[in-house]
C-alpha positions as CSV (number, residue, x, y, z in Angstrom):
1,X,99.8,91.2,111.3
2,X,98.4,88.8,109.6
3,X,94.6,87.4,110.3
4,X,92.0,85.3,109.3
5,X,91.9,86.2,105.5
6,X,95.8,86.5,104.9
7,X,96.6,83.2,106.7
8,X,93.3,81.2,104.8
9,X,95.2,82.4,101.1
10,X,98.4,80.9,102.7
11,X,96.7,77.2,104.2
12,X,94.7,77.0,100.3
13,X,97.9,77.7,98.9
14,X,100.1,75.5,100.6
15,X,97.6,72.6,100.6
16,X,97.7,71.2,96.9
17,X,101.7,71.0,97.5
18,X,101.7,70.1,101.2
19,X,99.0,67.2,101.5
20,X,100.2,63.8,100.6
21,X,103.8,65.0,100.6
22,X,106.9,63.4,102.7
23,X,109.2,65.5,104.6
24,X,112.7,64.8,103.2
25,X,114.8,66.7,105.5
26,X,114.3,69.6,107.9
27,X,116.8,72.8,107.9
28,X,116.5,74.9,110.8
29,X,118.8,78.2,110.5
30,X,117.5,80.2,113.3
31,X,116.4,78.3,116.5
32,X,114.0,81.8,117.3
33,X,111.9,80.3,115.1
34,X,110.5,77.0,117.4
35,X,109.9,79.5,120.4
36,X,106.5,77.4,120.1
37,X,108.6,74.1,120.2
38,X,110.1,74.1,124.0
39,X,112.1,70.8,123.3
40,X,113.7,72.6,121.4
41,X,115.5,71.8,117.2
42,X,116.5,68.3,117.2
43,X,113.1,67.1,118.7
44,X,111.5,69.2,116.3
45,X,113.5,67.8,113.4
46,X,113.0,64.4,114.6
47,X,109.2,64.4,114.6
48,X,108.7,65.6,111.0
49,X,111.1,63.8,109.2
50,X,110.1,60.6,107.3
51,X,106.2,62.1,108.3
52,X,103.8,62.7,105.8
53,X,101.5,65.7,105.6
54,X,97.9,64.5,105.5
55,X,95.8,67.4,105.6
56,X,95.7,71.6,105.4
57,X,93.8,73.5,108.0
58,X,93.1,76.6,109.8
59,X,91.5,78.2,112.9
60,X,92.1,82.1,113.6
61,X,95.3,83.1,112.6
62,X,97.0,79.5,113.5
63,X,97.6,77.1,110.7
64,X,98.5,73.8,111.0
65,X,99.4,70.3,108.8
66,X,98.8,67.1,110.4
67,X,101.4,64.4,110.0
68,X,100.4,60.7,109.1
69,X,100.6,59.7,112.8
70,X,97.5,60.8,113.3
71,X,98.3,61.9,116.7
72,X,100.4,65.5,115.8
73,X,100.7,68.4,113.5
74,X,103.4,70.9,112.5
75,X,101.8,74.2,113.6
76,X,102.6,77.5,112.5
77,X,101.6,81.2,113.7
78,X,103.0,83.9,111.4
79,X,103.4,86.4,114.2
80,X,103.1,89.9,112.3
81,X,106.3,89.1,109.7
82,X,106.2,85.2,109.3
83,X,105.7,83.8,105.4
84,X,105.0,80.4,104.3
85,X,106.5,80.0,100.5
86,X,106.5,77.4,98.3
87,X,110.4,77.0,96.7
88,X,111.7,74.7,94.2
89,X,114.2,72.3,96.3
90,X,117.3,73.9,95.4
91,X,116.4,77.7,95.5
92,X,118.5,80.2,96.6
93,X,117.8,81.1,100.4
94,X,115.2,83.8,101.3
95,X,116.3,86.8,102.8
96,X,114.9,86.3,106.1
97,X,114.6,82.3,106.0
98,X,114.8,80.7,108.9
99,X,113.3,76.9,108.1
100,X,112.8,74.8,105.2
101,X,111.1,71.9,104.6
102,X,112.4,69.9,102.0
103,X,109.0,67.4,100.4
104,X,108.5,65.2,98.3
105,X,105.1,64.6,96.5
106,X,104.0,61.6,94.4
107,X,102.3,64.4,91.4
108,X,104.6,67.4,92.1
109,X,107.7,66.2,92.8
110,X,110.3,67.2,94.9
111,X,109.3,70.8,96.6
112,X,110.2,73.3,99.5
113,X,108.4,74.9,101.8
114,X,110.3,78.2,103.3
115,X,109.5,79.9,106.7
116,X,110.8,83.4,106.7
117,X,109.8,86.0,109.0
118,X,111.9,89.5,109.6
119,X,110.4,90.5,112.5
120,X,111.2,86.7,114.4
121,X,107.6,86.8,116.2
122,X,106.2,83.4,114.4
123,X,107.0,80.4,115.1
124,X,106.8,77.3,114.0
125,X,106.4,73.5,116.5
126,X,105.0,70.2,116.2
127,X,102.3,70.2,118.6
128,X,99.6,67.2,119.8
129,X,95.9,66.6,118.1
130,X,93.1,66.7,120.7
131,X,89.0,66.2,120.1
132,X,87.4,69.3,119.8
133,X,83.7,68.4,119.1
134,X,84.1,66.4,115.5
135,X,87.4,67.9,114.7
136,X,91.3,67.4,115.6
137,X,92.9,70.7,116.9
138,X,96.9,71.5,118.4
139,X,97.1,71.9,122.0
140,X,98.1,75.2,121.3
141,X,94.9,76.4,119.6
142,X,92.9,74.8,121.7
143,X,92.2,78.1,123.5
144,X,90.7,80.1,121.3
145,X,87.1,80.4,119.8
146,X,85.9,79.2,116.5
147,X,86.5,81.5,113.5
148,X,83.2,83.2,111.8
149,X,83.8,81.6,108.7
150,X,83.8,77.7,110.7
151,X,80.8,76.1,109.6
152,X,80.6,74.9,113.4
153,X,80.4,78.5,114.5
154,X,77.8,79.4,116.6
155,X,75.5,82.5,115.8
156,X,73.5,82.1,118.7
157,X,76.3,81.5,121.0
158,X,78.1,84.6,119.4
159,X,75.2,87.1,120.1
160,X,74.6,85.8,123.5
161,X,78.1,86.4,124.3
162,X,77.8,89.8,123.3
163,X,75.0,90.5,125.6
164,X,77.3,89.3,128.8
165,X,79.8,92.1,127.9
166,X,80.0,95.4,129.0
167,X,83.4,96.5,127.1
168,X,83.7,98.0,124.0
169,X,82.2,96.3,121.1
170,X,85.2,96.1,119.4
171,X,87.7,95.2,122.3
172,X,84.8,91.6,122.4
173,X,85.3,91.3,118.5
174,X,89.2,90.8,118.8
175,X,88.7,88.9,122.3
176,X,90.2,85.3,120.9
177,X,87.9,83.1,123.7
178,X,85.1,85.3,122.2
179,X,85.8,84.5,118.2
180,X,88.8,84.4,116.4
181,X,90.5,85.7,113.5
182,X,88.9,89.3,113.1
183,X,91.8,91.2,113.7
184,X,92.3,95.1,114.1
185,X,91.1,96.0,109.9
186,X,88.9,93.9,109.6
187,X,86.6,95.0,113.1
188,X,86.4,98.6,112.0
189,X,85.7,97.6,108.9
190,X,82.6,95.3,109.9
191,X,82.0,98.3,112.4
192,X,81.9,100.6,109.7
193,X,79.6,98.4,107.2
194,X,77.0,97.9,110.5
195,X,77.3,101.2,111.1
196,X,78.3,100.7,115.3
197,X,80.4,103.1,116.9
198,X,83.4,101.0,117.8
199,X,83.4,102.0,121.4
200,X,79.4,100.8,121.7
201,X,79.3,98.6,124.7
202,X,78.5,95.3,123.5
203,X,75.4,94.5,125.7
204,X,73.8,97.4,124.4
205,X,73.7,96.2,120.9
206,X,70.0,94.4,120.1
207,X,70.2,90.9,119.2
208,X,69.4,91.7,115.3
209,X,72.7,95.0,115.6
210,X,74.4,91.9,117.0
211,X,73.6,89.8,113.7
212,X,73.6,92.3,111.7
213,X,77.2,92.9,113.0
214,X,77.9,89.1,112.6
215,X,77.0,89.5,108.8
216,X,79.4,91.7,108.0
217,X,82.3,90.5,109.6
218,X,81.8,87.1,107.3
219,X,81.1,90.0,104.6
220,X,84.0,91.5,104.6
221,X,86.5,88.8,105.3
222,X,85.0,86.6,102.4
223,X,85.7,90.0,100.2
224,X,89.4,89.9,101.7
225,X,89.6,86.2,101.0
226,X,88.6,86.7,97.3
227,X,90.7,89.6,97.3
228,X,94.0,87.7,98.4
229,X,94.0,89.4,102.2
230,X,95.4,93.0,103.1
231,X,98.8,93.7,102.2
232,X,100.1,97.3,103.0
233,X,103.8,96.5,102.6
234,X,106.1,93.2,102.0
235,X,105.8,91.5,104.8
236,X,102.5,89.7,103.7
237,X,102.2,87.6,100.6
238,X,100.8,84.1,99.7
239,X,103.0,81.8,99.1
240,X,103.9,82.3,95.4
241,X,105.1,85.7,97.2
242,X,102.4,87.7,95.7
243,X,101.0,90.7,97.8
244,X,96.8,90.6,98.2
245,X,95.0,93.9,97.2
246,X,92.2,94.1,99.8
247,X,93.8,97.3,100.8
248,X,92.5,98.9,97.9
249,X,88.7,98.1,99.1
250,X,89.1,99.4,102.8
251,X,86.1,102.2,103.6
252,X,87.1,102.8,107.5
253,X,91.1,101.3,108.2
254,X,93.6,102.9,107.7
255,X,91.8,106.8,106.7
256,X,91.8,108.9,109.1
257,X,90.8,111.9,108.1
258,X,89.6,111.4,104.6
259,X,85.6,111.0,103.5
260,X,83.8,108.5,104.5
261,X,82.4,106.8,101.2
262,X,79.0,106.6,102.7
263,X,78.6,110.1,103.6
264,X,80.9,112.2,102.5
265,X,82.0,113.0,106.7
266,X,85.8,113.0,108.2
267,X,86.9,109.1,108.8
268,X,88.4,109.7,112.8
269,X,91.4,107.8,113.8
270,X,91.6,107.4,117.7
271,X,93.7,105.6,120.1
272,X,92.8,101.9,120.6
273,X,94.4,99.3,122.8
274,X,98.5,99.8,121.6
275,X,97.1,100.5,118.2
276,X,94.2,102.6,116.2
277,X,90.7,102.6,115.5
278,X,88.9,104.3,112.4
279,X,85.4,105.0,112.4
280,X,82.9,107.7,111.1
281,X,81.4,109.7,113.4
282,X,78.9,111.1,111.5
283,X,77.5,107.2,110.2
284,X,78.7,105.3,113.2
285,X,77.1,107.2,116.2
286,X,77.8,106.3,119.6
287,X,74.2,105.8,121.2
């Protein structure tokens, strides 16, 4: 699925193309795609087109484009198959398209932006701007933390937060009122780098493990970030359709039972919440 890194590369990439650009027309081919949009497709036709894209942005693993009314945003979650691509205007239909956005932009041109997903668990809706502190945010994201790479995130707030939990460590890192955006790779990686067993309960950590921790989440995701995000098949690519190679610089995900890079020890993959966890038990000792 894709998380915090994966969806940033798409919001950068789309914003050069998106911002300052009209919305022509609106194709919607597959009505499973506005699951987020109750009012269903020709509301959500209506309400982008003649709008204008002001602005690119990003919280967690939701992206969304304001529109010049100052008062909405088209909001997209890619679910764990959903692309954003940008398309010339009259290319041929992707395989799994299911929206297009035809734009128009006073330096680029004429333009497409292309929501595909295979797996149909995005979605895409034009959703209301509230206040949230000095920012505008969707309803719809409006539950969920700040990200660790928001320059409003709160350190302080973060490792206090820790301290009122009892569960597992990593269960609190993917907790979305917690912080957002982790995801599954990129906690055991952090977990791995901190050297804390993932199953550590969270109030146990001291307030500098809890830092500590903290630092290498934003570690690693800035790495992923500069690395394009984690691709491990096709259904995650930017939106030039290229795959990110962060995959190649994983030390924990993803290798269970081959060495650790730090010490040489079996890399354990256990059961965790519907999916896995990989750790070293030799490095990352549960105390």
């Amino acid at each position: 699925m894709p998380e915090l890194p994966e969806v940033e590369v798409v919001r950068a990439g789309l914003e050069p193309a998106a911002v300052g650009s009209t919305i022509t027309a609106v194709s919607v081919f597959d009505p499973r795609a506005l699951t987020r949009h109750p009012a269903g497709v020709a509301d959500f036709v209506a309400r982008l087109e003649g709008r204008l894209f002001t602005a690119a942005s990003r919280r967690g693993k939701f992206l969304w484009l304001p529109l010049d009314d100052g008062a909405s945003a088209l909001v997209a979650h890619l679910g764990m198959s959903g692309q954003l691509l940008l398309r010339a205007p009259e290319s041929p239909a992707e395989r799994h398209e299911r929206v297009r956005l035809h734009l128009a932009h006073p330096v680029h041109g004429e333009l497409a932006i292309v929501f595909s997903d295979q797996r149909t668990f995005g979605s895409l809706a034009v959703d209301a701007l509230i206040h949230d502190g000095a920012s505008l945010i969707p309803t719809q994201v409006g539950h969920i933390a700040r990200d660790p790479v928001d320059e409003a995130f709160d350190d302080d707030r973060f490792v206090r937060a820790l301290a009122r939990k009892t569960s597992a460590v990593k269960r609190v890192l993917l907790d979305q009122s917690v912080v957002s955006g982790i995801g599954n790779i990129y906690a055991d990686e952090a977990l791995w780098a901190a050297r804390i067993h993932p199953e550590t309960p969270a109030d146990r950590l001291s307030s500098a493990a809890a830092r500590r921790l903290l630092a290498e989440v934003r570690h690693v995701l800035a790495k992923a970030l500069a690395e394009g995000g984690t691709s491990f098949d096709a259904q995650y690519v930017n939106v030039n359709g290229q795959a990110g190679y962060f995959a190649h610089s994983l030390n924990a995900y993803g290798r269970g039972g081959r060495p650790c890079p730090r010490c040489g020890g079996p890399i354990l993959r256990a059961a965790f919440m519907n999916r896995s966890s990989h750790y070293c038990p030799r490095c990352q000792r549960r105390r």
